[in-house]
Chimera marker file (.cmm) of the C-alpha trace (Angstrom):
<marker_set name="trace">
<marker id="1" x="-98.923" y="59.044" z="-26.785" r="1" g="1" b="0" radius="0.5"/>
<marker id="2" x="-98.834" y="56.020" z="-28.970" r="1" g="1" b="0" radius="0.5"/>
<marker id="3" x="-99.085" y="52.306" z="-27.862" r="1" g="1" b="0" radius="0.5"/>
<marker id="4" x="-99.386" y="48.921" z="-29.271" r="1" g="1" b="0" radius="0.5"/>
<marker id="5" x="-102.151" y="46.316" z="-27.892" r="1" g="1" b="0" radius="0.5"/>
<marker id="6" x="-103.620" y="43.458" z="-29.695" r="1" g="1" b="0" radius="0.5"/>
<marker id="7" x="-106.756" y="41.668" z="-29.990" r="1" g="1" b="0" radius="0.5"/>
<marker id="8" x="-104.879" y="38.761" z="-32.062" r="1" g="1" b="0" radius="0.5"/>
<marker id="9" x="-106.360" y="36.971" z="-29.249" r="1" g="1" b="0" radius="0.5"/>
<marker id="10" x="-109.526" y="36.144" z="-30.443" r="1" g="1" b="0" radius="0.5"/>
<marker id="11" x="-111.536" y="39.782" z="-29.590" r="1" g="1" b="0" radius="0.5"/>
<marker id="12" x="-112.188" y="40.532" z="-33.001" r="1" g="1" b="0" radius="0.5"/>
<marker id="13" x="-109.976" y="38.345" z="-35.311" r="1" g="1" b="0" radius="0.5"/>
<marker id="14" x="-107.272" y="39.170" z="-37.601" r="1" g="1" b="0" radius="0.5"/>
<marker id="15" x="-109.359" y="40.173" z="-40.588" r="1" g="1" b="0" radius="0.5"/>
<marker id="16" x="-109.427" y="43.232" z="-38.156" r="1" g="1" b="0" radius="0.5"/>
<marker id="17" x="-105.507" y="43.558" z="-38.201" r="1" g="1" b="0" radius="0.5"/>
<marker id="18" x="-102.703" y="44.625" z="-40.902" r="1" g="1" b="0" radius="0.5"/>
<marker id="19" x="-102.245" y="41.742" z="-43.348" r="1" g="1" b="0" radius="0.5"/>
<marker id="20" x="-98.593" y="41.574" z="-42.056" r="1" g="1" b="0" radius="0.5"/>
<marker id="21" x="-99.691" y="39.948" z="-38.336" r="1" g="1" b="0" radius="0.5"/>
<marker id="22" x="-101.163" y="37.031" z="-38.528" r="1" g="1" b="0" radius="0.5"/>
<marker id="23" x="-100.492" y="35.845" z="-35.184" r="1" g="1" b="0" radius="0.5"/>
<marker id="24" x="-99.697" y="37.185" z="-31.659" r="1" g="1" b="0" radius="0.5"/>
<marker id="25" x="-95.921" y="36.285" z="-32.460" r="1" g="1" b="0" radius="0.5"/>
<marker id="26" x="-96.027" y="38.491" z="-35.475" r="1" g="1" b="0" radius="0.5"/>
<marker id="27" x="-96.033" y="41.719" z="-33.072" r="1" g="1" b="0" radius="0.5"/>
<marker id="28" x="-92.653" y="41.059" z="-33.313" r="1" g="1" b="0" radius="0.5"/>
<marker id="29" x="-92.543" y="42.175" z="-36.523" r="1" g="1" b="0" radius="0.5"/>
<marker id="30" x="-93.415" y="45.734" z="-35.864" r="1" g="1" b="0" radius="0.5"/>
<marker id="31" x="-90.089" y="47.506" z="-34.450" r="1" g="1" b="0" radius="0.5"/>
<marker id="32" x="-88.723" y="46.640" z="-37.626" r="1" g="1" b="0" radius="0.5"/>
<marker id="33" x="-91.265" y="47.683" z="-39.622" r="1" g="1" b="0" radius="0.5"/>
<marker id="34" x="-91.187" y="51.025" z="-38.023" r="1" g="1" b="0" radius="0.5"/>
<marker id="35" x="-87.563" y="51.226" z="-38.155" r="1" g="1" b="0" radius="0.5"/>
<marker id="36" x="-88.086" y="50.593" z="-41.826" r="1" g="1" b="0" radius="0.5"/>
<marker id="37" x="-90.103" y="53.746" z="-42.216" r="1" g="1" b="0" radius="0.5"/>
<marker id="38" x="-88.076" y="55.643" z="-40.423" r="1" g="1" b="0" radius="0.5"/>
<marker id="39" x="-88.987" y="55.796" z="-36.288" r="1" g="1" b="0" radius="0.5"/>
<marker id="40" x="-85.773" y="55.986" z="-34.611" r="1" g="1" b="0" radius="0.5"/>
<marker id="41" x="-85.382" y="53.322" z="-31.774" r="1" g="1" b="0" radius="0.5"/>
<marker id="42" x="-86.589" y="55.467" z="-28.319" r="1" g="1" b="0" radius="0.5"/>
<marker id="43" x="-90.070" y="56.213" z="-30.346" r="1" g="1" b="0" radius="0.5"/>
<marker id="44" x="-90.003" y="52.830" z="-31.358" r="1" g="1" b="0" radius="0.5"/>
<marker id="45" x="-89.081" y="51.324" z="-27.664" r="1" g="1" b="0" radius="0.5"/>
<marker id="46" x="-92.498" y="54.150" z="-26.624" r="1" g="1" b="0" radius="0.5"/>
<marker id="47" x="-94.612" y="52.446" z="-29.089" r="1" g="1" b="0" radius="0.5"/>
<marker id="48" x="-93.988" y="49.190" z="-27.995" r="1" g="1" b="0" radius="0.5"/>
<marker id="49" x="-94.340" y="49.236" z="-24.482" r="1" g="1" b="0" radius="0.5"/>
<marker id="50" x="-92.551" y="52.126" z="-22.915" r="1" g="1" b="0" radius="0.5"/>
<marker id="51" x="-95.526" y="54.780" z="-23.386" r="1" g="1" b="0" radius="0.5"/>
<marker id="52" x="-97.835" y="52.011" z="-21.937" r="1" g="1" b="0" radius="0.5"/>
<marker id="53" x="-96.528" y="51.218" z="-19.185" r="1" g="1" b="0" radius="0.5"/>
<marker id="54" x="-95.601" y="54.997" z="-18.697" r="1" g="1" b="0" radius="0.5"/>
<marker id="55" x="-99.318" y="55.385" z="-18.312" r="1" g="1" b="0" radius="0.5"/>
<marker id="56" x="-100.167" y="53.050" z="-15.969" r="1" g="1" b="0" radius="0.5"/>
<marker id="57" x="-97.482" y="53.735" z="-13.421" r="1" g="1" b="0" radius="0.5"/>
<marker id="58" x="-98.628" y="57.183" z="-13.440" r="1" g="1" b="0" radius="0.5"/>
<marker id="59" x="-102.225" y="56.616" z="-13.026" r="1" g="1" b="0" radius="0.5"/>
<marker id="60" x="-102.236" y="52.965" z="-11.297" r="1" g="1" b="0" radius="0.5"/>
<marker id="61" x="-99.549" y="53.999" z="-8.862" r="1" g="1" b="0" radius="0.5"/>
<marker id="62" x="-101.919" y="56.386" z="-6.837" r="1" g="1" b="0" radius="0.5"/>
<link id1="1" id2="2" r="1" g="1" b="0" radius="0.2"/>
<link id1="2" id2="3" r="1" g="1" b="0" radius="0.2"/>
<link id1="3" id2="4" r="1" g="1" b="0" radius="0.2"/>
<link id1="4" id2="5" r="1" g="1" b="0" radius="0.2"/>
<link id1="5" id2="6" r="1" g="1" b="0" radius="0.2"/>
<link id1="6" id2="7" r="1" g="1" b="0" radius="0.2"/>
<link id1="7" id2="8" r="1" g="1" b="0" radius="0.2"/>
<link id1="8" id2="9" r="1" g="1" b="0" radius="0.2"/>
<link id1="9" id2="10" r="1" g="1" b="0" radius="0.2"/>
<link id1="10" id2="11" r="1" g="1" b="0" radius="0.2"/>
<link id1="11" id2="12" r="1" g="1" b="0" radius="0.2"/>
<link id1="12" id2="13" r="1" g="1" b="0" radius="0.2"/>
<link id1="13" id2="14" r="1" g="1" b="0" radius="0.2"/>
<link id1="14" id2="15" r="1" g="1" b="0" radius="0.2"/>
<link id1="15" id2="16" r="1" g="1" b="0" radius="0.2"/>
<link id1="16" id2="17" r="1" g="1" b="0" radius="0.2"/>
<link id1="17" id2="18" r="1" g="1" b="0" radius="0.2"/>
<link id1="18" id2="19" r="1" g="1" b="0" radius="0.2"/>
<link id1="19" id2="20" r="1" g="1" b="0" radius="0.2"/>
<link id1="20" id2="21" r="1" g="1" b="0" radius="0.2"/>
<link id1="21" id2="22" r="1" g="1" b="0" radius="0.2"/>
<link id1="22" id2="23" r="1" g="1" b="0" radius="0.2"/>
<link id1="23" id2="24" r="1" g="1" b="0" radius="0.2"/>
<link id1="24" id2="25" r="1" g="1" b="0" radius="0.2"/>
<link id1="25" id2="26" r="1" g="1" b="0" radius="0.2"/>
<link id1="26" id2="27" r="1" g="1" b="0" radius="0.2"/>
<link id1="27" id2="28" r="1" g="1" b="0" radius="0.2"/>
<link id1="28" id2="29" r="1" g="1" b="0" radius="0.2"/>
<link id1="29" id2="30" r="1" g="1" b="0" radius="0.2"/>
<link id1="30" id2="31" r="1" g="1" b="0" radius="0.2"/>
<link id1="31" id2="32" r="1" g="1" b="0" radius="0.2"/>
<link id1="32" id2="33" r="1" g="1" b="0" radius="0.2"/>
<link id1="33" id2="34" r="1" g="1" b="0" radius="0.2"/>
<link id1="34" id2="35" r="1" g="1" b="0" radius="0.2"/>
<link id1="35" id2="36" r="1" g="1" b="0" radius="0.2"/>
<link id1="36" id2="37" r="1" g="1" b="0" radius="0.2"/>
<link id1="37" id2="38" r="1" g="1" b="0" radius="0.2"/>
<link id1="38" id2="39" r="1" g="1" b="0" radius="0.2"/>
<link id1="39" id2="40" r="1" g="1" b="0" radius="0.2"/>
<link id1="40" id2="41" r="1" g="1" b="0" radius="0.2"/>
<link id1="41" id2="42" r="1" g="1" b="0" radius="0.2"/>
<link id1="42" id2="43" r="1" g="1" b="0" radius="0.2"/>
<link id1="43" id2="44" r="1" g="1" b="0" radius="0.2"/>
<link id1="44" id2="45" r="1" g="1" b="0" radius="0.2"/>
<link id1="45" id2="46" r="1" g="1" b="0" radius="0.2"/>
<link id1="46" id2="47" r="1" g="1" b="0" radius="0.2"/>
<link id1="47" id2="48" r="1" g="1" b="0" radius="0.2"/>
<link id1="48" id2="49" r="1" g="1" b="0" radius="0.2"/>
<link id1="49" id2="50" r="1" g="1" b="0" radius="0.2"/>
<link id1="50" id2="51" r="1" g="1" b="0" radius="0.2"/>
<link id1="51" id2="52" r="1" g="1" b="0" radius="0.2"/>
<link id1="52" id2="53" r="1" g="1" b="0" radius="0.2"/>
<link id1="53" id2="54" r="1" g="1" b="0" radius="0.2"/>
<link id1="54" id2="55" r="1" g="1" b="0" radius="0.2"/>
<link id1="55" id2="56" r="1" g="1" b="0" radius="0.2"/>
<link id1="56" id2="57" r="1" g="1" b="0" radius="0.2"/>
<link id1="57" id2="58" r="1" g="1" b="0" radius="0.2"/>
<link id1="58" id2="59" r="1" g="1" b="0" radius="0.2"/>
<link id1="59" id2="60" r="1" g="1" b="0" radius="0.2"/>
<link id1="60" id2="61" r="1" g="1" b="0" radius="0.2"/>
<link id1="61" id2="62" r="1" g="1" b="0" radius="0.2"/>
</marker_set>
């Protein structure tokens, strides 16, 4: 399983994160980036959000 979250938020600062995302509204960037390299769109639609919340309706929903 692969996910995105972010700590653009302040946690630990964007010197921690790829030089391309510079703000929270830059996550928007990363679909197309992956499309780019390749990921076809149900991986990328997993990566994004789909995997995540995957997860947590499994595990929250007991």
């Amino acid at each position: 399983m692969a996910g995105t979250g972010s700590d653009l938020d302040g946690a630990f600062g964007k010197e921690q994160c790829p030089v391309d995302l510079d703000t929270i509204a830059d996550l928007q960037k990363i679909p197309d980036m992956l499309a780019e390299i390749g990921y076809v769109e149900e991986d990328i639609k997993n990566i994004m959000s789909a995997n995540w919340i995957r997860f947590l309706n499994k595990n929250l929903a007991r």
